[in-house]
C-alpha positions as CSV (number, residue, x, y, z in Angstrom):
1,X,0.0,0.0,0.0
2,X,1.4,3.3,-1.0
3,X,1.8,6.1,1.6
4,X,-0.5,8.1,0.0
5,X,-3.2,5.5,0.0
6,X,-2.6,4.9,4.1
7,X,-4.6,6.7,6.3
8,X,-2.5,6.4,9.2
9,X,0.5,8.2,7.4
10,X,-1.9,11.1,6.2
11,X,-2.9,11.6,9.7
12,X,0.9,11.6,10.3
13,X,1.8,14.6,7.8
14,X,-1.2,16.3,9.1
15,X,-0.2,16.2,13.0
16,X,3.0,17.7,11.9
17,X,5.2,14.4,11.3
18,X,6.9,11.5,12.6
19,X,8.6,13.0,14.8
20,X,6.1,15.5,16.4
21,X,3.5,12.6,16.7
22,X,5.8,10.8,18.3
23,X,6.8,13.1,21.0
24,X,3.8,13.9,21.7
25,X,2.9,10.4,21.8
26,X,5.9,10.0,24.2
27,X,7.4,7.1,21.7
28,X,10.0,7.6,19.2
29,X,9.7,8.2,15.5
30,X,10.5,4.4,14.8
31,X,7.4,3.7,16.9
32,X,5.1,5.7,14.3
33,X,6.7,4.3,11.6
34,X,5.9,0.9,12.6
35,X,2.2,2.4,12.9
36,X,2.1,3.3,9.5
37,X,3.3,-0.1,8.3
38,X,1.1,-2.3,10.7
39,X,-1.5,-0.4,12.2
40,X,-1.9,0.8,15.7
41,X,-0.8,-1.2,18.6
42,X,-3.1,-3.5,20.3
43,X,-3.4,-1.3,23.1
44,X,-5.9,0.6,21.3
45,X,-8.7,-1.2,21.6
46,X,-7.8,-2.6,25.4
47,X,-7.6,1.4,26.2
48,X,-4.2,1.2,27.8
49,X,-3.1,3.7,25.1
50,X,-4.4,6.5,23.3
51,X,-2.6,7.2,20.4
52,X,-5.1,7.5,17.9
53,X,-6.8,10.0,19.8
54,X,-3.6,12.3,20.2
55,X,-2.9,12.0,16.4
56,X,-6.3,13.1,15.9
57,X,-6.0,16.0,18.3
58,X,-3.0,17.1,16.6
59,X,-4.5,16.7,13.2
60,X,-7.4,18.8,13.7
61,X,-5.3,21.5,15.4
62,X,-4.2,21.2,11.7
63,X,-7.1,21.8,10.3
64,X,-8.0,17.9,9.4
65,X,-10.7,16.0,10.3
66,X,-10.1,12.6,11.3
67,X,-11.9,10.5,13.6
68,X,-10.3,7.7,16.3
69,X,-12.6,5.0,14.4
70,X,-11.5,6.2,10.6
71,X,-7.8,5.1,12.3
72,X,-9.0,1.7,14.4
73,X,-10.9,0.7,11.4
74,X,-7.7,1.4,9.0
75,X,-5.6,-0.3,11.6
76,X,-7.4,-3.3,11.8
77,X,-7.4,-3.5,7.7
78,X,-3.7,-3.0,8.2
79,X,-3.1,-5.9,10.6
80,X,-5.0,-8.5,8.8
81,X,-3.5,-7.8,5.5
């Protein structure tokens, strides 16, 4: 899947990067990478994390809108692919 085509990586460019998600994600950049190429952590969906809703926080700061189920649903697509 191209990176234009992901939704996780858009969500990415529009929070301001890797490396901004990231820190404010409090993981590295590596960390969001891996995101883009496998989907969100199972964490997700147990609650003990909230990624997706910080990347969509920091997208619509941007100007995006995104919602935390657009990314789960993506996710999931991503894992079982």
């Amino acid at each position: 899947m191209s990176k234009e085509n992901n939704l996780i990586h858009q969500t990415v460019r529009w929070g301001g990067g890797y490396v901004a998600v990231g820190k404010e994600n409090e993981v590295s950049d590596v960390a969001v990478h891996g995101w883009v190429k496998r989907g969100l952590p199972p964490t997700e969906w147990t609650g003990e994390t909230g990624y997706a809703k910080v990347m969509v926080k920091m997208a619509r700061k941007n100007g995006f809108h995104i919602t935390r189920k657009q990314l789960l649903d993506f996710s999931l697509k991503l894992r079982h692919s």
